[in-house]
C-alpha positions in Angstrom: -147.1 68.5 -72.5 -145.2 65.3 -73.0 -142.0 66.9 -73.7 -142.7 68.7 -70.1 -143.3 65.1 -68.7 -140.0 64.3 -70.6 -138.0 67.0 -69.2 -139.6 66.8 -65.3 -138.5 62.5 -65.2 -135.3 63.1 -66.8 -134.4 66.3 -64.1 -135.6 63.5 -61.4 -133.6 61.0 -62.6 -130.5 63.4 -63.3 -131.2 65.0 -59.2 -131.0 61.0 -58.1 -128.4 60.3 -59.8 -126.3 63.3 -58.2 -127.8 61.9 -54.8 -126.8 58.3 -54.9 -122.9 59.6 -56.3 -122.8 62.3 -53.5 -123.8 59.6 -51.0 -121.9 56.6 -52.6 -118.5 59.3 -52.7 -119.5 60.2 -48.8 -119.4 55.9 -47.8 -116.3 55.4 -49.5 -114.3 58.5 -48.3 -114.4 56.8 -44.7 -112.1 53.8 -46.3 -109.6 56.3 -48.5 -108.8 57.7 -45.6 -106.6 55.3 -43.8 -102.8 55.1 -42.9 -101.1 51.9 -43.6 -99.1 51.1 -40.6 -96.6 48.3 -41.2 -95.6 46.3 -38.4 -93.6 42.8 -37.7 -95.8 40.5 -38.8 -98.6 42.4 -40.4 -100.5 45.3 -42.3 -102.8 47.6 -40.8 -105.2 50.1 -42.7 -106.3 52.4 -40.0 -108.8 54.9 -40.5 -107.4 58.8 -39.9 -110.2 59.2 -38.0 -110.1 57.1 -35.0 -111.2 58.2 -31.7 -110.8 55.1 -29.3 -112.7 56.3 -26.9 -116.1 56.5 -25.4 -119.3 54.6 -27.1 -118.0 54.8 -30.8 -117.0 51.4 -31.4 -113.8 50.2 -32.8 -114.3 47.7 -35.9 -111.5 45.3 -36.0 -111.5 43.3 -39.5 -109.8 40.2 -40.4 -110.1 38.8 -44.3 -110.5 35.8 -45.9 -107.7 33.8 -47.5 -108.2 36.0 -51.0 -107.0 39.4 -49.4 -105.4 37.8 -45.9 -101.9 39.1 -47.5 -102.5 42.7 -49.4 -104.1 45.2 -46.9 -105.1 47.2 -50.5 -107.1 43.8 -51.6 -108.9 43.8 -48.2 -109.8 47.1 -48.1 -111.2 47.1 -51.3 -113.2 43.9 -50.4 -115.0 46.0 -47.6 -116.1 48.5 -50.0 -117.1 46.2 -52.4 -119.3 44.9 -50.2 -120.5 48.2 -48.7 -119.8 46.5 -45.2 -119.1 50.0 -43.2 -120.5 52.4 -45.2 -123.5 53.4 -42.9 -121.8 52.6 -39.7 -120.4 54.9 -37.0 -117.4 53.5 -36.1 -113.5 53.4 -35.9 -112.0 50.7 -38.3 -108.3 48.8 -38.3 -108.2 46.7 -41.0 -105.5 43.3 -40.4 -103.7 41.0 -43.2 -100.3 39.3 -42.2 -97.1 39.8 -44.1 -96.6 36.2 -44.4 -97.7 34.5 -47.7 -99.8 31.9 -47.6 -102.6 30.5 -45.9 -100.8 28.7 -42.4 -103.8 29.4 -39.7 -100.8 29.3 -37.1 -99.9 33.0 -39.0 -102.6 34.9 -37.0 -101.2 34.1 -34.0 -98.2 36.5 -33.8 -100.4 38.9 -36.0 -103.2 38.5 -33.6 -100.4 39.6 -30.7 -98.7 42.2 -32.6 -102.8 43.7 -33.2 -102.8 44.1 -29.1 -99.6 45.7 -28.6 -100.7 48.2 -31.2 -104.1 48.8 -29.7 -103.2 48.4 -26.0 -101.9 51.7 -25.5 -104.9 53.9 -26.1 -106.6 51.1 -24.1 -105.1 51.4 -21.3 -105.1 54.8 -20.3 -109.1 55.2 -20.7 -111.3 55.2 -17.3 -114.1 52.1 -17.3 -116.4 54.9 -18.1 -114.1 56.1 -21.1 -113.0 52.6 -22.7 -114.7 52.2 -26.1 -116.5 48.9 -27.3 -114.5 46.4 -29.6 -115.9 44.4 -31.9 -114.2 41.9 -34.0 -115.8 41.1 -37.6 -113.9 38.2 -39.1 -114.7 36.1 -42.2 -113.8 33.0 -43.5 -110.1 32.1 -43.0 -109.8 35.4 -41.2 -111.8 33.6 -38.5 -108.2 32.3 -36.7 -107.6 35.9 -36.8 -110.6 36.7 -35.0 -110.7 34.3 -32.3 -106.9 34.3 -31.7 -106.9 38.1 -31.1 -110.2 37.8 -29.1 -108.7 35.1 -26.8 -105.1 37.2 -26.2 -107.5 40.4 -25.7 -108.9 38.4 -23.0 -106.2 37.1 -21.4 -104.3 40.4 -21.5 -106.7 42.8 -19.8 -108.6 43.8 -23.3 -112.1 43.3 -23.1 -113.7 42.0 -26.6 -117.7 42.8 -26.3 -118.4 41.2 -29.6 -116.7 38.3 -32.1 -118.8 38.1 -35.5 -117.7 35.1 -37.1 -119.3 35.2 -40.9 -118.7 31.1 -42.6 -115.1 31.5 -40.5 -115.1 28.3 -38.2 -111.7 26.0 -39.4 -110.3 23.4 -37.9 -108.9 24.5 -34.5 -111.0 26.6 -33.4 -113.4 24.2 -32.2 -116.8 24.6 -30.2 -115.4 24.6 -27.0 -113.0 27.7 -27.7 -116.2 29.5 -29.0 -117.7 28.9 -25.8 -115.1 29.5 -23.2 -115.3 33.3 -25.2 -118.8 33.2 -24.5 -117.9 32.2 -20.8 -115.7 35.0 -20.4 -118.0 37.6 -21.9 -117.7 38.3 -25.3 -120.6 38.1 -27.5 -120.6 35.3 -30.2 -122.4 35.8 -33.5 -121.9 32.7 -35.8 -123.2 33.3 -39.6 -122.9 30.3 -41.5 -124.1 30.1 -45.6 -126.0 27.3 -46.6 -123.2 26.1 -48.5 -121.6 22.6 -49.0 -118.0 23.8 -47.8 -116.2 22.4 -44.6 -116.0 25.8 -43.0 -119.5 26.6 -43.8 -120.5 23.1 -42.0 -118.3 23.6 -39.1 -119.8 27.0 -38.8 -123.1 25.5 -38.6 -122.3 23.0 -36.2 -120.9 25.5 -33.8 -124.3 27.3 -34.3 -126.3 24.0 -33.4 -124.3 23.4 -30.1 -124.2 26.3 -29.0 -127.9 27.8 -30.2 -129.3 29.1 -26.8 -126.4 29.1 -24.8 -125.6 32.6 -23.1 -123.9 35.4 -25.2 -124.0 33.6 -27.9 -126.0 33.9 -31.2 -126.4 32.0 -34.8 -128.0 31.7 -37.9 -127.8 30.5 -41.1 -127.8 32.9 -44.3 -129.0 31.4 -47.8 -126.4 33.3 -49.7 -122.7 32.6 -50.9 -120.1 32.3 -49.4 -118.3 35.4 -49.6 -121.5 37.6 -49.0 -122.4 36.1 -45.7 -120.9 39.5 -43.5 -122.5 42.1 -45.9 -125.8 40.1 -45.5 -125.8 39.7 -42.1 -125.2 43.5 -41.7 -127.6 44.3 -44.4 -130.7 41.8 -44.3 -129.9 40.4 -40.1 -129.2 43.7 -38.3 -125.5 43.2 -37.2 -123.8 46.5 -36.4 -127.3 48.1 -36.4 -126.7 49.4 -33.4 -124.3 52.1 -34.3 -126.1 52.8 -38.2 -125.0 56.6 -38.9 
């Protein structure tokens, strides 16, 4: 009988296992299937499967200052962190071709991002044009908020800016807002860390707690986690879970 016991556990555990690869294969396939697109001023991974169109949202994401200049490291660092794995969605993945960290680099690369995008934009019906959603963390914040402000300005509509620890130096409370003012949803997710950016990111939270389209919180976690927490413990991008 115990060798029985033996035998059932270890055929459970073996059936699992083949479960959790299957499934862990199935979340990554979504990210090995991109085309790298080189343009001007930057890199974009863009997943084969695209649709632009309709309710299926369209995940725009800019990295931190550790993979802002090799679209391989960033989209490794979104699998690391399991960020889109159960999400529905269309994903272009942005790092400049400058090196460096100059904020003032996501500027052209924030342009260049809407001349690639603006063609399947513009030929969609209001009823047609598919939601874009901006997730952007730590020095990839400029990125964010410089493509979401050019968006704006050019006809684009952003319906969401998820900025995880990624409030520098300028982009200062009053640019969050006027986002918020024009329409776009603001989520600020700040750590409870010590850094400048992580401060600034909670201080933007404080003033602007409350205020219309506009949400924050802070996460007790590190730094670098503060996205794949606030999908996976906070709900962001529940919404479109597969």
């Amino acid at each position: 009988m115990k060798i029985k016991s033996v035998l059932r556990v270890a055929a459970f555990v073996l059936v699992v296992t083949i479960i959790m690869l299957t499934t862990n294969l199935a979340c990554a396939q979504d990210l090995e299937d991109t085309s790298i697109i080189q343009l001007d001023t930057c890199t974009l991974a863009v997943l084969e499967t695209n649709e632009y169109y309709g309710s299926r949202p369209l995940m725009i994401f800019f990295p931190g200052s550790g993979e802002c200049n090799n679209i391989n490291s960033a989209v490794k660092w979104l699998e690391s962190y399991h960020i889109y794995d159960d999400i529905d969605c269309d994903i272009i993945v942005v790092t400049k071709r400058s090196a460096g960290c100059e904020y003032r680099d996501w500027e052209p690369v924030a342009m260049e991002v809407l001349e690639y995008l603006e063609p399947y934009y513009s030929v969609l019906s209001d009823d047609d044009i598919f939601p874009i959603i901006i997730d952007a963390v730590s020095f990839g914040g400029y990125g964010g908020v410089f493509f979401s402000e050019l968006a704006m300005e050019n006809g684009v509509f952003v319906d969401e800016l998820n900025l995880a620890d990624a409030v520098s130096f300028p982009l200062t409370v009053e640019r969050i807002q006027d986002l918020t003012l024009s329409g776009t949803f603001v989520n600020a997710w700040a750590c409870n860390g010590g850094s400048d950016i992580s401060k600034r990111t909670r201080n933007v939270i404080d003033e602007l707690l409350g205020s219309r389209n506009f949400f924050g919180t802070t996460i007790y976690t590190s730094h670098g986690a503060v996205l794949s927490k606030a999908i996976q413990e906070e709900g962001l991008h529940s919404e479109f879970a597969d």
